[in-house]
C-alpha positions in Angstrom: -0.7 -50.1 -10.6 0.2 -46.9 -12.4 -3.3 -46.1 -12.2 -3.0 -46.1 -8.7 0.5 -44.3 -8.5 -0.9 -41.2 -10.5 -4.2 -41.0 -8.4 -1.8 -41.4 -5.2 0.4 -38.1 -6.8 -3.2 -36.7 -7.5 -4.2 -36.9 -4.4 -0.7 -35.7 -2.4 -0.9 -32.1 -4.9 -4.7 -31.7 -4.0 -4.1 -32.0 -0.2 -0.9 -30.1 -0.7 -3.0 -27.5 -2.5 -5.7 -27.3 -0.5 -3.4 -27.3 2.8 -1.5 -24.5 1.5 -5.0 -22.6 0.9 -6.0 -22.9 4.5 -3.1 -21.6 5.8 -3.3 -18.6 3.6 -6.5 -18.3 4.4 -6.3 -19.2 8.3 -3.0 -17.3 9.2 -2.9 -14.0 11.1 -0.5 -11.8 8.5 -0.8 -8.8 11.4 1.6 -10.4 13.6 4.2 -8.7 10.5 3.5 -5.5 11.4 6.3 -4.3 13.2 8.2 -6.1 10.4 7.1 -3.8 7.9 7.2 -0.8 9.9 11.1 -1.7 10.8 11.9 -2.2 7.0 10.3 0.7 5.8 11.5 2.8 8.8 15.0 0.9 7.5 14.6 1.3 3.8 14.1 5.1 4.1 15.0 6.4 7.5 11.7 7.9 8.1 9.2 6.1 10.8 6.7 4.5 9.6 4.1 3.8 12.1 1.1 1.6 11.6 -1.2 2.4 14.9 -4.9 1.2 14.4 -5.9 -2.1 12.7 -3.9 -4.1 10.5 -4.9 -6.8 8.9 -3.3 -8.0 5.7 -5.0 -11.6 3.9 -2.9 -13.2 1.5 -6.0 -15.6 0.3 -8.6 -14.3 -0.8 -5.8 -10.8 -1.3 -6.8 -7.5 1.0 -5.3 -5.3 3.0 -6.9 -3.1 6.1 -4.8 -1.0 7.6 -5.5 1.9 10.5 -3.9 5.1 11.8 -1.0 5.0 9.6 1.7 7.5 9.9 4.7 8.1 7.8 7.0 10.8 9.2 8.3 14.0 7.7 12.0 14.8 7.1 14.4 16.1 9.9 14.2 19.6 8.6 10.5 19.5 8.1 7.5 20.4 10.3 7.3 18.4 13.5 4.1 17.0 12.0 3.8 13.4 9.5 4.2 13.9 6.1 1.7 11.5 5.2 -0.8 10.4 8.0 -4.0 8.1 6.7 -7.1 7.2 9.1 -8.1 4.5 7.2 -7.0 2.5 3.6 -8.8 -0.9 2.6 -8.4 -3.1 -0.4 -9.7 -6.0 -2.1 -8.2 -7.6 -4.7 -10.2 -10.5 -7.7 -8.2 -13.5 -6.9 -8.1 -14.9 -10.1 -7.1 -11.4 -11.9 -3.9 -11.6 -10.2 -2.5 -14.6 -12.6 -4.9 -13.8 -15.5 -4.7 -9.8 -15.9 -6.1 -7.2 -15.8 -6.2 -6.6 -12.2 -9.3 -5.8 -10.5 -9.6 -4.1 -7.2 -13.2 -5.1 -6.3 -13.3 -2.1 -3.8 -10.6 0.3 -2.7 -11.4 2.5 0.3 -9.3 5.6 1.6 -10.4 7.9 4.4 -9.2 10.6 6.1 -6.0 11.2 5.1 -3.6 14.2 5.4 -0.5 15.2 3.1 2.1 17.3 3.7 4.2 18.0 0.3 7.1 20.8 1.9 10.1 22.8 0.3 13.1 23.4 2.8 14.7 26.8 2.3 17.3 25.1 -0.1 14.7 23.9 -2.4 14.7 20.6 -0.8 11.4 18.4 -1.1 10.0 16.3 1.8 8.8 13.7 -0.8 12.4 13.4 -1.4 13.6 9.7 0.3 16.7 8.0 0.8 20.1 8.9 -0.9 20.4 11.7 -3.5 18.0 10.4 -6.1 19.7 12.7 -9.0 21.6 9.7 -10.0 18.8 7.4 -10.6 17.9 6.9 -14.2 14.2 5.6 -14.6 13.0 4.6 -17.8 9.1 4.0 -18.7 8.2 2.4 -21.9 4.0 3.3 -22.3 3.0 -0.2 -23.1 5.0 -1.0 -20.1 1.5 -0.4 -17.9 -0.3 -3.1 -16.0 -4.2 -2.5 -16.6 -6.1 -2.2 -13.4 -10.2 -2.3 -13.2 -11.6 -0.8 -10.0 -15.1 -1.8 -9.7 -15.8 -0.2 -6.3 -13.9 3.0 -4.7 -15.2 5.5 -1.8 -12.4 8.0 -1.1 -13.3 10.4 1.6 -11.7 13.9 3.3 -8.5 14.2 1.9 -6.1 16.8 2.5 -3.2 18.0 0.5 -0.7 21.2 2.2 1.9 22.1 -0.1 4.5 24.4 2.4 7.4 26.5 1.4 9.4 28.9 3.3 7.9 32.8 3.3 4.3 31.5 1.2 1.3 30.8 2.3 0.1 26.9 2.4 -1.5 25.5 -0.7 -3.8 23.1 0.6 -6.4 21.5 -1.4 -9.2 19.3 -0.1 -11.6 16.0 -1.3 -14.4 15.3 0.8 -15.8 12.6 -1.2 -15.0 10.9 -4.3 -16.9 7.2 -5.1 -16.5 5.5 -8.5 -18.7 2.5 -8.8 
């Protein structure tokens, strides 16, 4: 009989398991996408605003995400600070709990950066409460190894602004690592 019992328990973790991979695999993550949007709009006081396709997947882990735009401070240009056509990943499964991660392909498209200086020397990039007062401490072996097997990143655009200087702007019209 306690044969039975631990093929019983057996059996209840398997179908708990295996339930638990369905729903991962079976649930519609994009419903959260206002969620996100509010707590990074929250978290920040910036809008973020997610306007094309969004489709997170928990199991097997990726992400596609569409006309994202992340806006620029109140003193900045009336224009995003960080706008991105398109952003896809796809993450090994099993290199999440075993290490080193590996992104099996990584795509970025179309995206356009605006890094800007307000006349007070004040930096766009800049989020949040003064940061001065935040004390962040990297140790070199604290690093988390990451393989990408697979990455096609394509017209990029980088403006750096300040007040009475011409834009800096530097462009990537391709960039693949396979």
């Amino acid at each position: 009989n306690l044969k039975r019992a631990l093929i019983g328990i057996a059996a209840t973790i398997t179908l708990v398991i295996v339930a638990i991979a369905l729903y991962l695999t079976l649930t519609d993550f994009s419903e959260y996408r206002t969620d996100i949007e509010e707590a990074v709009t929250e978290a920040t006081g910036r809008e973020l605003r997610i306007n094309g396709e969004f489709r997170p997947v928990v199991f097997p882990p990726s992400l596609v995400a569409e006309g994202i735009t992340y806006a620029n401070s109140e003193w900045g240009a009336d224009t995003p600070m960080v706008s991105v056509g398109h952003i896809s990943v796809k993450v090994n499964l099993a290199s999440v709990f075993s290490g080193p991660i590996v992104i099996e392909e990584f795509l970025l498209s179309d995206v356009d950066l605006l890094l800007e200086e307000s006349a007070d020397g004040d930096g766009n990039w800049t989020v949040g409460e003064d940061s001065a007062d935040v004390d962040i401490q990297v140790k070199a072996d604290d690093g988390v190894p990451v393989i990408v097997r697979h990455a096609d990143i394509e017209n990029i655009r980088i403006t750096y602004r300040r007040p009475d200087t011409e834009d800096r702007v530097i462009e990537l019209q391709s960039f693949n690592v396979r």
